[in-house]
mmCIF file of the N, C-alpha and C atoms, coordinates in Angstrom:
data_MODEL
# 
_entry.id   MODEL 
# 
loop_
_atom_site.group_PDB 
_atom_site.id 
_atom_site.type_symbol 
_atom_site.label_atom_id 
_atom_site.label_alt_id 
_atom_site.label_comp_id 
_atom_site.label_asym_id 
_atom_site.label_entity_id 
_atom_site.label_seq_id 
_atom_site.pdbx_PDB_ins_code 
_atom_site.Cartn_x 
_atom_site.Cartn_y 
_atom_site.Cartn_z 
_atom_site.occupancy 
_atom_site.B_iso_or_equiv 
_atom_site.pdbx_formal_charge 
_atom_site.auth_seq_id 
_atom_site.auth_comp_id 
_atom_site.auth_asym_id 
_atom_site.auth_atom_id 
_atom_site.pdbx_PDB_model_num 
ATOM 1   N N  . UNK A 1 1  ? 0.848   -1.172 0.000   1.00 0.00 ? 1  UNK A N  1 
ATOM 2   C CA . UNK A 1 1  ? 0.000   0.000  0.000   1.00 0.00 ? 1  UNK A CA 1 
ATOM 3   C C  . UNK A 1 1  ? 0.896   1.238  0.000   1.00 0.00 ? 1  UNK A C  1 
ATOM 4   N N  . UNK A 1 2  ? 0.658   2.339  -1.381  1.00 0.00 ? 2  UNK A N  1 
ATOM 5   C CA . UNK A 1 2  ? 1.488   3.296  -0.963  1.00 0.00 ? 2  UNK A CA 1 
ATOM 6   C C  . UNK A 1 2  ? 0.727   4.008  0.378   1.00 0.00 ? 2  UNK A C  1 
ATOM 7   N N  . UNK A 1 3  ? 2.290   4.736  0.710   1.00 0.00 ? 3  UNK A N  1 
ATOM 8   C CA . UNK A 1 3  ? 1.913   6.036  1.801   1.00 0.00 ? 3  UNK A CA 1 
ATOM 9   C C  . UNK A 1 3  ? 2.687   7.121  1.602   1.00 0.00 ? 3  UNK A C  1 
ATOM 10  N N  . UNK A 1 4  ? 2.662   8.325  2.422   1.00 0.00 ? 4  UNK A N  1 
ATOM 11  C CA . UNK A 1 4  ? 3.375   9.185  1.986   1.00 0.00 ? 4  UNK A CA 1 
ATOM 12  C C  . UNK A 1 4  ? 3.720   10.042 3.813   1.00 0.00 ? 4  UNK A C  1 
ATOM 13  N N  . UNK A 1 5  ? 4.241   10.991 3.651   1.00 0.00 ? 5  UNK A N  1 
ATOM 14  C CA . UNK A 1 5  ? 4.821   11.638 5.046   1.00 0.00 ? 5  UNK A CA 1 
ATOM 15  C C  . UNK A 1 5  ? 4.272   13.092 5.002   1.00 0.00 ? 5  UNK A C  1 
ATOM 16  N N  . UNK A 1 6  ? 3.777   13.348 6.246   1.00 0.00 ? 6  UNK A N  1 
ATOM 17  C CA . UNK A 1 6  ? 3.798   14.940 6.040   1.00 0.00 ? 6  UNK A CA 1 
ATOM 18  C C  . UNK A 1 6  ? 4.720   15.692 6.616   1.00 0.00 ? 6  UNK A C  1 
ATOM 19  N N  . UNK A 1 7  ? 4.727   17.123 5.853   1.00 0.00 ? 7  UNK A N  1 
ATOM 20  C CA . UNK A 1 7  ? 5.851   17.896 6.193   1.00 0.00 ? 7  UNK A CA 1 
ATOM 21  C C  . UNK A 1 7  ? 5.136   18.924 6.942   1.00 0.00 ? 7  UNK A C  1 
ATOM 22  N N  . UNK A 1 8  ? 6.390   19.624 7.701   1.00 0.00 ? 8  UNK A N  1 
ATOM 23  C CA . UNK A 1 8  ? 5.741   20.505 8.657   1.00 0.00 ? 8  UNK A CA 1 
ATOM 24  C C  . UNK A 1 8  ? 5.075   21.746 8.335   1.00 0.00 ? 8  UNK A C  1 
ATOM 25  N N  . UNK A 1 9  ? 4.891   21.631 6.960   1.00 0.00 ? 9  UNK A N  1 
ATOM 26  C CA . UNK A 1 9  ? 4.429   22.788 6.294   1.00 0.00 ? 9  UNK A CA 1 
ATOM 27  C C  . UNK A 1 9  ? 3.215   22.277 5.591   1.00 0.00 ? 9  UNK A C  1 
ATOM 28  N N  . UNK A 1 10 ? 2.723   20.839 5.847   1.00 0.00 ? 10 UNK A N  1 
ATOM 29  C CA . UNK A 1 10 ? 1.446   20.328 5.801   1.00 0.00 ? 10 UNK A CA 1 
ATOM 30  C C  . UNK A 1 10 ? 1.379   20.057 4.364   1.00 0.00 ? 10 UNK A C  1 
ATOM 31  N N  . UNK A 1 11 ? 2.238   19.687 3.762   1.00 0.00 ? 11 UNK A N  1 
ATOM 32  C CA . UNK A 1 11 ? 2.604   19.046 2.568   1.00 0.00 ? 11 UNK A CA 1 
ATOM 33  C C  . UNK A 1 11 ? 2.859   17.614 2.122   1.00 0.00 ? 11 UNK A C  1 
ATOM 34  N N  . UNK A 1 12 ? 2.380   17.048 1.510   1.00 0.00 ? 12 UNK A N  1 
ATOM 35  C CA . UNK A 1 12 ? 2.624   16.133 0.959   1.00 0.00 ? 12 UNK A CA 1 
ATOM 36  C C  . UNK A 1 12 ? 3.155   15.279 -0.175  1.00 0.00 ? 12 UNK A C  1 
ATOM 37  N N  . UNK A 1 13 ? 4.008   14.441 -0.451  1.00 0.00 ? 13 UNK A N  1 
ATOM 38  C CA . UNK A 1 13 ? 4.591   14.118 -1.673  1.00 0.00 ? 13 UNK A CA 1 
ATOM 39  C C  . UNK A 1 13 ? 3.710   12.605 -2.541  1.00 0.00 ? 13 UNK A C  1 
ATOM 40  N N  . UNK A 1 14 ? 2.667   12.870 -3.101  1.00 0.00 ? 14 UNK A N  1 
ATOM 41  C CA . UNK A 1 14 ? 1.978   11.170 -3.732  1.00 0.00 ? 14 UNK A CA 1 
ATOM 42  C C  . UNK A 1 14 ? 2.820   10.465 -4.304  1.00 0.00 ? 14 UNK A C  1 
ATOM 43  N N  . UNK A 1 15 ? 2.471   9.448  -4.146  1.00 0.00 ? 15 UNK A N  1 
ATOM 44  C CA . UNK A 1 15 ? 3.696   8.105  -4.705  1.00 0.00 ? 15 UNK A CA 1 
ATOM 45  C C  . UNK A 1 15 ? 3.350   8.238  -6.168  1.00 0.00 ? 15 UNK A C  1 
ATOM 46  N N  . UNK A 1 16 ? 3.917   7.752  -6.766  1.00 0.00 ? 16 UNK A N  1 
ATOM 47  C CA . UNK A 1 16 ? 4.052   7.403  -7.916  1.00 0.00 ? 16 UNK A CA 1 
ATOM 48  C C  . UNK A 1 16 ? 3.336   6.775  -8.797  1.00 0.00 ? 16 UNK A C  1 
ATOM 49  N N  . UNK A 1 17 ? 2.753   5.869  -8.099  1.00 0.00 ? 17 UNK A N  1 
ATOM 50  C CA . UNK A 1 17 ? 2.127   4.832  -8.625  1.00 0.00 ? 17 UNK A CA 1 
ATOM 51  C C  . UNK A 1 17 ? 0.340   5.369  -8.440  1.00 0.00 ? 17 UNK A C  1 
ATOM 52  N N  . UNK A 1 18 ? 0.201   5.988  -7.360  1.00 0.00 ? 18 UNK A N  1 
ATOM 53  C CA . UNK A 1 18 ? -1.249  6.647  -6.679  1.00 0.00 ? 18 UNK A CA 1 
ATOM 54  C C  . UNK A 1 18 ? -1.269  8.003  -8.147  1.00 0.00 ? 18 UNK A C  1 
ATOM 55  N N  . UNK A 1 19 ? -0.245  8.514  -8.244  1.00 0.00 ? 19 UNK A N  1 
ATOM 56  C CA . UNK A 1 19 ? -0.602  10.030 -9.480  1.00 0.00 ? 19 UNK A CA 1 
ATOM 57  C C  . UNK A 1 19 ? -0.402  9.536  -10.486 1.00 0.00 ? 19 UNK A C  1 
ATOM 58  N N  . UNK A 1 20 ? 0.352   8.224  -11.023 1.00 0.00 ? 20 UNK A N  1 
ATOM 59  C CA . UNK A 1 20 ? -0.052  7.530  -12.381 1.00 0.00 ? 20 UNK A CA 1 
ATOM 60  C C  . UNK A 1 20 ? -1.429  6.809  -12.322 1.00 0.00 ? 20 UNK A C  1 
ATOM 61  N N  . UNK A 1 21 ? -2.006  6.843  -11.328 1.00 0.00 ? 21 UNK A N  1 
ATOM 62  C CA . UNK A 1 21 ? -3.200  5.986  -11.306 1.00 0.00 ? 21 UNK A CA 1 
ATOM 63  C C  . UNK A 1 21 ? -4.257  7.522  -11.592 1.00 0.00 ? 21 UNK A C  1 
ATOM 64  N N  . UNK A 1 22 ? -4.174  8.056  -11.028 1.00 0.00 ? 22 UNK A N  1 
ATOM 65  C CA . UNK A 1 22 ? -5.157  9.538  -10.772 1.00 0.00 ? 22 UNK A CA 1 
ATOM 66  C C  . UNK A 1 22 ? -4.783  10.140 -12.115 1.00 0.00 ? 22 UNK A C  1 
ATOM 67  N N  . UNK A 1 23 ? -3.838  10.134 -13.120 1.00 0.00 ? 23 UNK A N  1 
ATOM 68  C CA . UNK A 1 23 ? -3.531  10.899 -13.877 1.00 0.00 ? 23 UNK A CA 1 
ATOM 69  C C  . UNK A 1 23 ? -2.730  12.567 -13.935 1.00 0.00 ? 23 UNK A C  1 
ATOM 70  N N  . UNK A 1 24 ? -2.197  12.727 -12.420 1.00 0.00 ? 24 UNK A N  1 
ATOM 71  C CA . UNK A 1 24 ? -1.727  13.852 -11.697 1.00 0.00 ? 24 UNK A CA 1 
ATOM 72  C C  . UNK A 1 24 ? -0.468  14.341 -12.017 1.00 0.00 ? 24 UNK A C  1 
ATOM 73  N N  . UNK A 1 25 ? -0.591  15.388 -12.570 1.00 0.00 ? 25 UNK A N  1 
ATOM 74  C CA . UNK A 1 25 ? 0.675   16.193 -12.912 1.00 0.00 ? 25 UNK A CA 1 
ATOM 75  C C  . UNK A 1 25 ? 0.856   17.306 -12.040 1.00 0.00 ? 25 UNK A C  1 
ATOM 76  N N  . UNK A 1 26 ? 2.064   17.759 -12.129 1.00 0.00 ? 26 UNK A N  1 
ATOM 77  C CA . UNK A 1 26 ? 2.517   19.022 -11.136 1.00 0.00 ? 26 UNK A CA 1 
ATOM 78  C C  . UNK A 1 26 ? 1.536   20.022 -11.365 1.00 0.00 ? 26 UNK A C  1 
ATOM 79  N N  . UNK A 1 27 ? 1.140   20.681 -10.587 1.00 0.00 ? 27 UNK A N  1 
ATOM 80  C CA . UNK A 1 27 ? 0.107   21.666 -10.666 1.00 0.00 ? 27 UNK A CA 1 
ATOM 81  C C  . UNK A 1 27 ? -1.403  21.633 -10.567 1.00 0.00 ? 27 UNK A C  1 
ATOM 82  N N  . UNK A 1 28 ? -2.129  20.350 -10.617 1.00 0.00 ? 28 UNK A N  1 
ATOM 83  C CA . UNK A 1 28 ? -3.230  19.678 -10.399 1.00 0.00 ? 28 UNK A CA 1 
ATOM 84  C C  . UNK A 1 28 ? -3.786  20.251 -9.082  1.00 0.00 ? 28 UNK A C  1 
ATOM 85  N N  . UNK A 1 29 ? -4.829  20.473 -9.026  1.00 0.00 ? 29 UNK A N  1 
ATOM 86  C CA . UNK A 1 29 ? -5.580  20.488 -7.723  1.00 0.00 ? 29 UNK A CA 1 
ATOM 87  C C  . UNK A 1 29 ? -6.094  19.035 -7.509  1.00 0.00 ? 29 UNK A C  1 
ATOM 88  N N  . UNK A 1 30 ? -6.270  18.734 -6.214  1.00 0.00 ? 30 UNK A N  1 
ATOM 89  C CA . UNK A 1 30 ? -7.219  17.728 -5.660  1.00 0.00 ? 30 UNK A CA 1 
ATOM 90  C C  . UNK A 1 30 ? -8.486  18.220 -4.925  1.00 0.00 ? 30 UNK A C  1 
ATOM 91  N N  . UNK A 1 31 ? -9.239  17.384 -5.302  1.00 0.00 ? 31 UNK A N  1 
ATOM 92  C CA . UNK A 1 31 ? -10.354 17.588 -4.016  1.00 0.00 ? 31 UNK A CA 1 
ATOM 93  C C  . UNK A 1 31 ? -10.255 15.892 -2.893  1.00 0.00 ? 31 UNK A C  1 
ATOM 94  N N  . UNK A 1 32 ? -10.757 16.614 -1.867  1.00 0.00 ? 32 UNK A N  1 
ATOM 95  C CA . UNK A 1 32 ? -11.188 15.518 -0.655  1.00 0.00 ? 32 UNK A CA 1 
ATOM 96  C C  . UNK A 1 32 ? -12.022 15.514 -0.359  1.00 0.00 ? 32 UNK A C  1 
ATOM 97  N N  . UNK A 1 33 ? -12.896 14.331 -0.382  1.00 0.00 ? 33 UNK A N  1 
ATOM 98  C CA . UNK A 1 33 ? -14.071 13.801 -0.145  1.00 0.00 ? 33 UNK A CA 1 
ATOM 99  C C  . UNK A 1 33 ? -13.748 13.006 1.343   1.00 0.00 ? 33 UNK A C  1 
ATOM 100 N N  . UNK A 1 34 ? -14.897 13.822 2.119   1.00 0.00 ? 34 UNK A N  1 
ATOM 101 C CA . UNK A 1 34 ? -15.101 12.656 3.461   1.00 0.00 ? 34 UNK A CA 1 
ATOM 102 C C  . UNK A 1 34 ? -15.756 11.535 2.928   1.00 0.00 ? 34 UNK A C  1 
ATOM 103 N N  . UNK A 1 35 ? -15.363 10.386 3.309   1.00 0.00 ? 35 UNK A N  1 
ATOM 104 C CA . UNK A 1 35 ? -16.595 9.258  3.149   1.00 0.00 ? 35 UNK A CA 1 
ATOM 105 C C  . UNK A 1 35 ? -16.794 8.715  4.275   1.00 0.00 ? 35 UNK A C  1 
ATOM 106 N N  . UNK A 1 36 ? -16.476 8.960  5.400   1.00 0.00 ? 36 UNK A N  1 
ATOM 107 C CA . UNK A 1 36 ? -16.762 8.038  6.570   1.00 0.00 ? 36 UNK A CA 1 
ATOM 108 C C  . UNK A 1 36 ? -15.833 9.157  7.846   1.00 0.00 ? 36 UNK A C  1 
ATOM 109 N N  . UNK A 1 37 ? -16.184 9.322  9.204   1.00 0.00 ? 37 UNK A N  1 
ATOM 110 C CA . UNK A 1 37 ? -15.138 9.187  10.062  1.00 0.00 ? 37 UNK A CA 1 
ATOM 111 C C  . UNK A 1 37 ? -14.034 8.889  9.984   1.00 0.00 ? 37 UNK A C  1 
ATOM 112 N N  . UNK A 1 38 ? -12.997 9.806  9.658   1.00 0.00 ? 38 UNK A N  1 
ATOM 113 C CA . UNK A 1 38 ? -11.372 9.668  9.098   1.00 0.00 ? 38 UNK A CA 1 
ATOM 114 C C  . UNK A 1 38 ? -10.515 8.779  7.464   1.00 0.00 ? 38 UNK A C  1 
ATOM 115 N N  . UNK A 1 39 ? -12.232 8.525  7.106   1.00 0.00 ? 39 UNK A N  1 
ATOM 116 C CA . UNK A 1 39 ? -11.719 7.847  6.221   1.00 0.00 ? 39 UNK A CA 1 
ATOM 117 C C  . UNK A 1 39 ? -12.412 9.092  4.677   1.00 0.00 ? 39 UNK A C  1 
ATOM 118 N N  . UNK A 1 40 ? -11.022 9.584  3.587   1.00 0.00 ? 40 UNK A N  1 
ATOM 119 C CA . UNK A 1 40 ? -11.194 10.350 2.741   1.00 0.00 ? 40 UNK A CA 1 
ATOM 120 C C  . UNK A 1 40 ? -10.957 9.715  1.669   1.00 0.00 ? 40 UNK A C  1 
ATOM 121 N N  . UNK A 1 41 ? -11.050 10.196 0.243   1.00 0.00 ? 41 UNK A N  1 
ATOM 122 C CA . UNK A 1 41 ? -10.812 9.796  -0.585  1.00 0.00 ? 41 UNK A CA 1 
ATOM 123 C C  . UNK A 1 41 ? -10.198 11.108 -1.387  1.00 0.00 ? 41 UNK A C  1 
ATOM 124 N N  . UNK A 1 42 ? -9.475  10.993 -2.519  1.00 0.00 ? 42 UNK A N  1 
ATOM 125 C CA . UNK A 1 42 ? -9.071  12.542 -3.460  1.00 0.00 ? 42 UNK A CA 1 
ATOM 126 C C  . UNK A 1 42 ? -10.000 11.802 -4.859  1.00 0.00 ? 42 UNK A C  1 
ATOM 127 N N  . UNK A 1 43 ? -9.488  13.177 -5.597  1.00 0.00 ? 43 UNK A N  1 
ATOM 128 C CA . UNK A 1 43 ? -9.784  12.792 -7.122  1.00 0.00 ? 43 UNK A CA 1 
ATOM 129 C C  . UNK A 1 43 ? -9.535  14.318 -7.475  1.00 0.00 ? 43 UNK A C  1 
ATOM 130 N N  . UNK A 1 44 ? -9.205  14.153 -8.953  1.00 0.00 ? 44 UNK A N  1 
ATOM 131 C CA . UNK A 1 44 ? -8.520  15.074 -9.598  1.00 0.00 ? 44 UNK A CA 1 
ATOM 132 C C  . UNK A 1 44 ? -9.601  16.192 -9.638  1.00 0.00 ? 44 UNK A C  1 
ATOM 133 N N  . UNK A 1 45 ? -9.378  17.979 -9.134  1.00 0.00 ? 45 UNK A N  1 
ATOM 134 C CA . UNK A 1 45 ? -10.141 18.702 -9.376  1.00 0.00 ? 45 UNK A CA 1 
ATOM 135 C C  . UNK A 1 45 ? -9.974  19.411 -10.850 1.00 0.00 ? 45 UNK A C  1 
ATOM 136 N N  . UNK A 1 46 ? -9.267  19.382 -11.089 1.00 0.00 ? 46 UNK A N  1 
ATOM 137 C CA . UNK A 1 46 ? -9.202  19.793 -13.117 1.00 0.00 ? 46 UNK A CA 1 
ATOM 138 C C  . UNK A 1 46 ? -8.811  18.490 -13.633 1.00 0.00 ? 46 UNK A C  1 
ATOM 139 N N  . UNK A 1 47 ? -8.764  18.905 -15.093 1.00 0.00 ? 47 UNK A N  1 
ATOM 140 C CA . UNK A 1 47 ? -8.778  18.437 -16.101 1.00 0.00 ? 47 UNK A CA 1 
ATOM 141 C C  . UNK A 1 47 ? -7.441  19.164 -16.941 1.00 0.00 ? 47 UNK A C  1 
ATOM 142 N N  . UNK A 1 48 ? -6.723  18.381 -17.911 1.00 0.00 ? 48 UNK A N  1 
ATOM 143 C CA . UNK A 1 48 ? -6.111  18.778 -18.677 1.00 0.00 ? 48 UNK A CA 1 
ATOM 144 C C  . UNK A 1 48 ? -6.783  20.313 -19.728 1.00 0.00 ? 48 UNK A C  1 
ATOM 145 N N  . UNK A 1 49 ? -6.110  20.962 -20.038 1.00 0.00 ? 49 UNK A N  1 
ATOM 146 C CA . UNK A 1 49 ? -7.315  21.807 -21.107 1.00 0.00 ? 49 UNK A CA 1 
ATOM 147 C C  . UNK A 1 49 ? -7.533  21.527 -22.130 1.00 0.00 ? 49 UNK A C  1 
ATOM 148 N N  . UNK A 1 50 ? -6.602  20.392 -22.479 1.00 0.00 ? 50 UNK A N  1 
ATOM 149 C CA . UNK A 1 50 ? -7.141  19.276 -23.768 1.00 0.00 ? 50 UNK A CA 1 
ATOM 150 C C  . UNK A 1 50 ? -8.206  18.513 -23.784 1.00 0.00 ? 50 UNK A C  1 
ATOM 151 N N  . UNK A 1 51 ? -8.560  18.648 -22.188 1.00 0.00 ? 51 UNK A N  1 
ATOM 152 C CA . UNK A 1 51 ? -10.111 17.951 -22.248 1.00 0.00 ? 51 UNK A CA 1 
ATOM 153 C C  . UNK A 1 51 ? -10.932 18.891 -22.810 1.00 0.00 ? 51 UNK A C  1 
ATOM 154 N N  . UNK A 1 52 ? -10.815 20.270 -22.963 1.00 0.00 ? 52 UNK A N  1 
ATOM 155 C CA . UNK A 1 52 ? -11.923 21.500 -23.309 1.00 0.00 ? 52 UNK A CA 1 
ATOM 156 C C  . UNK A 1 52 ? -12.240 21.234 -24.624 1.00 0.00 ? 52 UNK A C  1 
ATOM 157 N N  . UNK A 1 53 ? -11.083 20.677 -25.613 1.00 0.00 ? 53 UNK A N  1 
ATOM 158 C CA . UNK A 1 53 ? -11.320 20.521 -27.114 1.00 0.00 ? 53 UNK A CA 1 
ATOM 159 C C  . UNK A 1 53 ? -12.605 20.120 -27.619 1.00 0.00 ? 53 UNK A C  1 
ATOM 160 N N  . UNK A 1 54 ? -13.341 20.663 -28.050 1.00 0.00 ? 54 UNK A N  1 
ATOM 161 C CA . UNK A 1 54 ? -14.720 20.088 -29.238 1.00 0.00 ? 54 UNK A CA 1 
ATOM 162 C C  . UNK A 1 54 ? -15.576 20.921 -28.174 1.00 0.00 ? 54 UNK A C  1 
ATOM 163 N N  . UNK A 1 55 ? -15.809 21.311 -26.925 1.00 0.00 ? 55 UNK A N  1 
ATOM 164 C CA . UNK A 1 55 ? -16.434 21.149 -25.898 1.00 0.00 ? 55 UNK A CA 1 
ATOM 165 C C  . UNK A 1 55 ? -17.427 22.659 -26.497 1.00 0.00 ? 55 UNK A C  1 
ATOM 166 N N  . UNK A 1 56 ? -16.689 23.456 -27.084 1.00 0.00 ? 56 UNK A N  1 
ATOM 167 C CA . UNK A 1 56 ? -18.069 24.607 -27.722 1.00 0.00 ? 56 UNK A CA 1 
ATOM 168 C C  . UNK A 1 56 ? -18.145 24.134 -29.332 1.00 0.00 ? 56 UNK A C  1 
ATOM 169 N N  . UNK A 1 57 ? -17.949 23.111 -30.036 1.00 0.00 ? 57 UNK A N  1 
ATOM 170 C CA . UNK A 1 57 ? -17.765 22.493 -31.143 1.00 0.00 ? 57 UNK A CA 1 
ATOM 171 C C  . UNK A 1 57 ? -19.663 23.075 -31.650 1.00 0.00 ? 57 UNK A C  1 
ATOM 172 N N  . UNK A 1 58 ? -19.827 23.615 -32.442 1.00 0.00 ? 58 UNK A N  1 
ATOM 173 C CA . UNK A 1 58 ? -20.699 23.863 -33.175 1.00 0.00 ? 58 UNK A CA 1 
ATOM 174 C C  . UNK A 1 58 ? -21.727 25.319 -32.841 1.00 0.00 ? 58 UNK A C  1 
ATOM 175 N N  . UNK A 1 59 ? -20.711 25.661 -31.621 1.00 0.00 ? 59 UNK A N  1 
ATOM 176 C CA . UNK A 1 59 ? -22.010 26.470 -30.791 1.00 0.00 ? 59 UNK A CA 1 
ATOM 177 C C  . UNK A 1 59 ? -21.498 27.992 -31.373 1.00 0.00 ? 59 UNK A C  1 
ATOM 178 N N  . UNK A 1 60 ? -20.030 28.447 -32.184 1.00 0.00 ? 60 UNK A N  1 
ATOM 179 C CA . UNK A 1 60 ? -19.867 29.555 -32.526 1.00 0.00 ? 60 UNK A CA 1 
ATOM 180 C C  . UNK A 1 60 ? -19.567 29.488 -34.178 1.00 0.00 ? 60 UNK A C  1 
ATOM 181 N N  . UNK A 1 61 ? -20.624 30.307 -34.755 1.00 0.00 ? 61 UNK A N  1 
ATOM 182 C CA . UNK A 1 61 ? -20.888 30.825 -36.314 1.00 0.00 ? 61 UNK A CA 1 
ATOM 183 C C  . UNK A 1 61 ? -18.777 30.780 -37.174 1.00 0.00 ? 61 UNK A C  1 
ATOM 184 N N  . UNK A 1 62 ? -18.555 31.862 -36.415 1.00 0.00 ? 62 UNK A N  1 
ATOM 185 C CA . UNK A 1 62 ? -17.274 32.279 -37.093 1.00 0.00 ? 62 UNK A CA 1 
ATOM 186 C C  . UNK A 1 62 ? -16.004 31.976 -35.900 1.00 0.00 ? 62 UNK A C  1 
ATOM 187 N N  . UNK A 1 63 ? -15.388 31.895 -36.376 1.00 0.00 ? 63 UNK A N  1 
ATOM 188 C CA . UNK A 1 63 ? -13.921 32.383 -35.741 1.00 0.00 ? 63 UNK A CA 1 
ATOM 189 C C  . UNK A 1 63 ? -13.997 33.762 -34.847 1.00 0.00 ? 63 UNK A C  1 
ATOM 190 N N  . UNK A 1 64 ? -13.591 34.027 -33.792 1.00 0.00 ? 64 UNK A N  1 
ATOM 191 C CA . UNK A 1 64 ? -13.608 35.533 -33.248 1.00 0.00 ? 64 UNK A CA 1 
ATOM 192 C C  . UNK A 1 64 ? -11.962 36.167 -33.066 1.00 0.00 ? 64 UNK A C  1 
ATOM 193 N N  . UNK A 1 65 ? -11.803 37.579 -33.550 1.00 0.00 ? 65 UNK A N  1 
ATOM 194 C CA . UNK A 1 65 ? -10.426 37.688 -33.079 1.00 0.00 ? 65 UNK A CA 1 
ATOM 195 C C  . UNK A 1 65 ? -10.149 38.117 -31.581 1.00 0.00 ? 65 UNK A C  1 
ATOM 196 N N  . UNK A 1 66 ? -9.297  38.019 -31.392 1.00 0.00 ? 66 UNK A N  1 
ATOM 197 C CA . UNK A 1 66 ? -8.021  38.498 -30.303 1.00 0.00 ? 66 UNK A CA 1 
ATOM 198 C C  . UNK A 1 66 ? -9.118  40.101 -29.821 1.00 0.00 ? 66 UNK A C  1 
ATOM 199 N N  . UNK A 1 67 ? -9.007  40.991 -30.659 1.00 0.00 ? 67 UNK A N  1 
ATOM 200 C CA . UNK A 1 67 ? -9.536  42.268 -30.323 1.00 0.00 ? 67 UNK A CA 1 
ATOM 201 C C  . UNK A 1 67 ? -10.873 42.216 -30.094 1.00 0.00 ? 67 UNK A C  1 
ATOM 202 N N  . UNK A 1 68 ? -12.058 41.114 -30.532 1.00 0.00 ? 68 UNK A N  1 
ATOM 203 C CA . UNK A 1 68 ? -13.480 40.874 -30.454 1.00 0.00 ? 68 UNK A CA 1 
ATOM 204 C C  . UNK A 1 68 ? -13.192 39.845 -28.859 1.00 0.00 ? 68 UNK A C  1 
ATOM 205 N N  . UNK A 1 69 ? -12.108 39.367 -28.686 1.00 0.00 ? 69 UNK A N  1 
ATOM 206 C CA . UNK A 1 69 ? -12.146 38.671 -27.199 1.00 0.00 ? 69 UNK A CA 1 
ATOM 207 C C  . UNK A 1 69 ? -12.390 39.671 -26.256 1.00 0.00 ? 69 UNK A C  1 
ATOM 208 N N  . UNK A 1 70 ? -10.932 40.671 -26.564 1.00 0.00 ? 70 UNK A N  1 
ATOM 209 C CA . UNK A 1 70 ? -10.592 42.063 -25.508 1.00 0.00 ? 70 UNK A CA 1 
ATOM 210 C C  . UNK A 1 70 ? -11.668 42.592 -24.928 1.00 0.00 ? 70 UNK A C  1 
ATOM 211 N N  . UNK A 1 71 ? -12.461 43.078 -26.364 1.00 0.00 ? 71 UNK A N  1 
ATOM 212 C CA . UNK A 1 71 ? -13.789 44.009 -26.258 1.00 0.00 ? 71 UNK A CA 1 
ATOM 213 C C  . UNK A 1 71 ? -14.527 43.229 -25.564 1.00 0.00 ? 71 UNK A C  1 
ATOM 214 N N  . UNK A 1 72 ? -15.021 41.875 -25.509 1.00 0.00 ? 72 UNK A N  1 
ATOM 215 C CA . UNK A 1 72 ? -16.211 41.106 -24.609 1.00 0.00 ? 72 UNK A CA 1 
ATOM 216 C C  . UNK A 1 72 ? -16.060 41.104 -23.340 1.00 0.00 ? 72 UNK A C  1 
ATOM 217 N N  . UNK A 1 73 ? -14.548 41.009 -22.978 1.00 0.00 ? 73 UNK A N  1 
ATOM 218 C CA . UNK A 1 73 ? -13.793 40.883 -21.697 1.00 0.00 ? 73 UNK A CA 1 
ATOM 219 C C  . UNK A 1 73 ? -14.364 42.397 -20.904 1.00 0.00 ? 73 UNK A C  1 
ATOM 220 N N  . UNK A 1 74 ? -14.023 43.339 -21.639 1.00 0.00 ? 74 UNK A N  1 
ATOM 221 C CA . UNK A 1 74 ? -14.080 44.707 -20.931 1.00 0.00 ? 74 UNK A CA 1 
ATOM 222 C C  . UNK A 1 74 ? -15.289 45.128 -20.918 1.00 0.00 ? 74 UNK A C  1 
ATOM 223 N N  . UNK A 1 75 ? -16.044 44.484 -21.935 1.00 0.00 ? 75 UNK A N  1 
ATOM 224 C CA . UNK A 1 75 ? -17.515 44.942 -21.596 1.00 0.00 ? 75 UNK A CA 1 
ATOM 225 C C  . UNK A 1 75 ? -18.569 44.229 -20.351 1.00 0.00 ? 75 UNK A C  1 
ATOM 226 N N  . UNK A 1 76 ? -17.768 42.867 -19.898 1.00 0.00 ? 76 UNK A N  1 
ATOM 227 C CA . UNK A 1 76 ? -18.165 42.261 -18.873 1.00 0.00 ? 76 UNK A CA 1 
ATOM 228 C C  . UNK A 1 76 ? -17.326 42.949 -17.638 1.00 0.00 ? 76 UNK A C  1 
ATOM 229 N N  . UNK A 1 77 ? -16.238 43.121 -17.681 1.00 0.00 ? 77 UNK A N  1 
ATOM 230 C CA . UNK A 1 77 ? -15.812 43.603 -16.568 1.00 0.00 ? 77 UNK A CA 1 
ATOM 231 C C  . UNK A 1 77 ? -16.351 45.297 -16.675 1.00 0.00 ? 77 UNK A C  1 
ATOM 232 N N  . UNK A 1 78 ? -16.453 45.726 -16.999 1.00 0.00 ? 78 UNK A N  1 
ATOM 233 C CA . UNK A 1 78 ? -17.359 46.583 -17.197 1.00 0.00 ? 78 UNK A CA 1 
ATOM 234 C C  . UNK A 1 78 ? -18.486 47.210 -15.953 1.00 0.00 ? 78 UNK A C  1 
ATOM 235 N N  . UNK A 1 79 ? -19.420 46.300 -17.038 1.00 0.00 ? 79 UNK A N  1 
ATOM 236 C CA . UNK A 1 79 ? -20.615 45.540 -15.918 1.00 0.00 ? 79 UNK A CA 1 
ATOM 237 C C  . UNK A 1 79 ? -21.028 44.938 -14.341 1.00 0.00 ? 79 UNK A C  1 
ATOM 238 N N  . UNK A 1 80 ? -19.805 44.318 -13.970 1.00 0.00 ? 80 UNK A N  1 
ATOM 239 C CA . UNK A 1 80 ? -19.481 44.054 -12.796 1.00 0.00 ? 80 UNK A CA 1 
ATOM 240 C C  . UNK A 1 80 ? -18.863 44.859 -11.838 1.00 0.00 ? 80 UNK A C  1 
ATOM 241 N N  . UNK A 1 81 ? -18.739 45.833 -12.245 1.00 0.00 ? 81 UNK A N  1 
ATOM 242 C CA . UNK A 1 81 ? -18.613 47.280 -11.083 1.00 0.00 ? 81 UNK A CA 1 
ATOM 243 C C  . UNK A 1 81 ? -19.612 47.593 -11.044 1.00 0.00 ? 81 UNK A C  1 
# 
């Protein structure tokens, strides 16, 4: 069974075999799930952003540029003041 050690800075290092199983790369968030009285479970809180691919697949007419991003951006932040 892997295990791992904590550091005094409440850190932890996952084995190897536990983040090839989870799919976990440097920078990953986890979440923790209680499931019982001391007993937790993790699982990956993102996703690669290669998972995003196809994911608005049909839902935009044209291509948008760089400067039609800017402008949407500022007109929402905008708004939110």
């Amino acid at each position: 069974m892997p295990s791992a050690t904590m550091t005094s800075k409440g850190q932890l290092t996952v084995p190897v075999e536990v983040r090839e199983e989870l799919g976990l790369d440097a920078g990953v968030r986890v979440d923790f799930f209680k499931i019982e009285n001391g007993l937790f479970a993790i699982r990956p809180a993102t996703g690669s952003v290669r998972d995003l691919n196809g994911l608005f697949r049909g839902r935009v007419k044209r291509p948008i540029s760089i400067e039609e991003m800017n402008r949407a951006i500022a007109k929402g932040a905008a708004r939110s003041r």
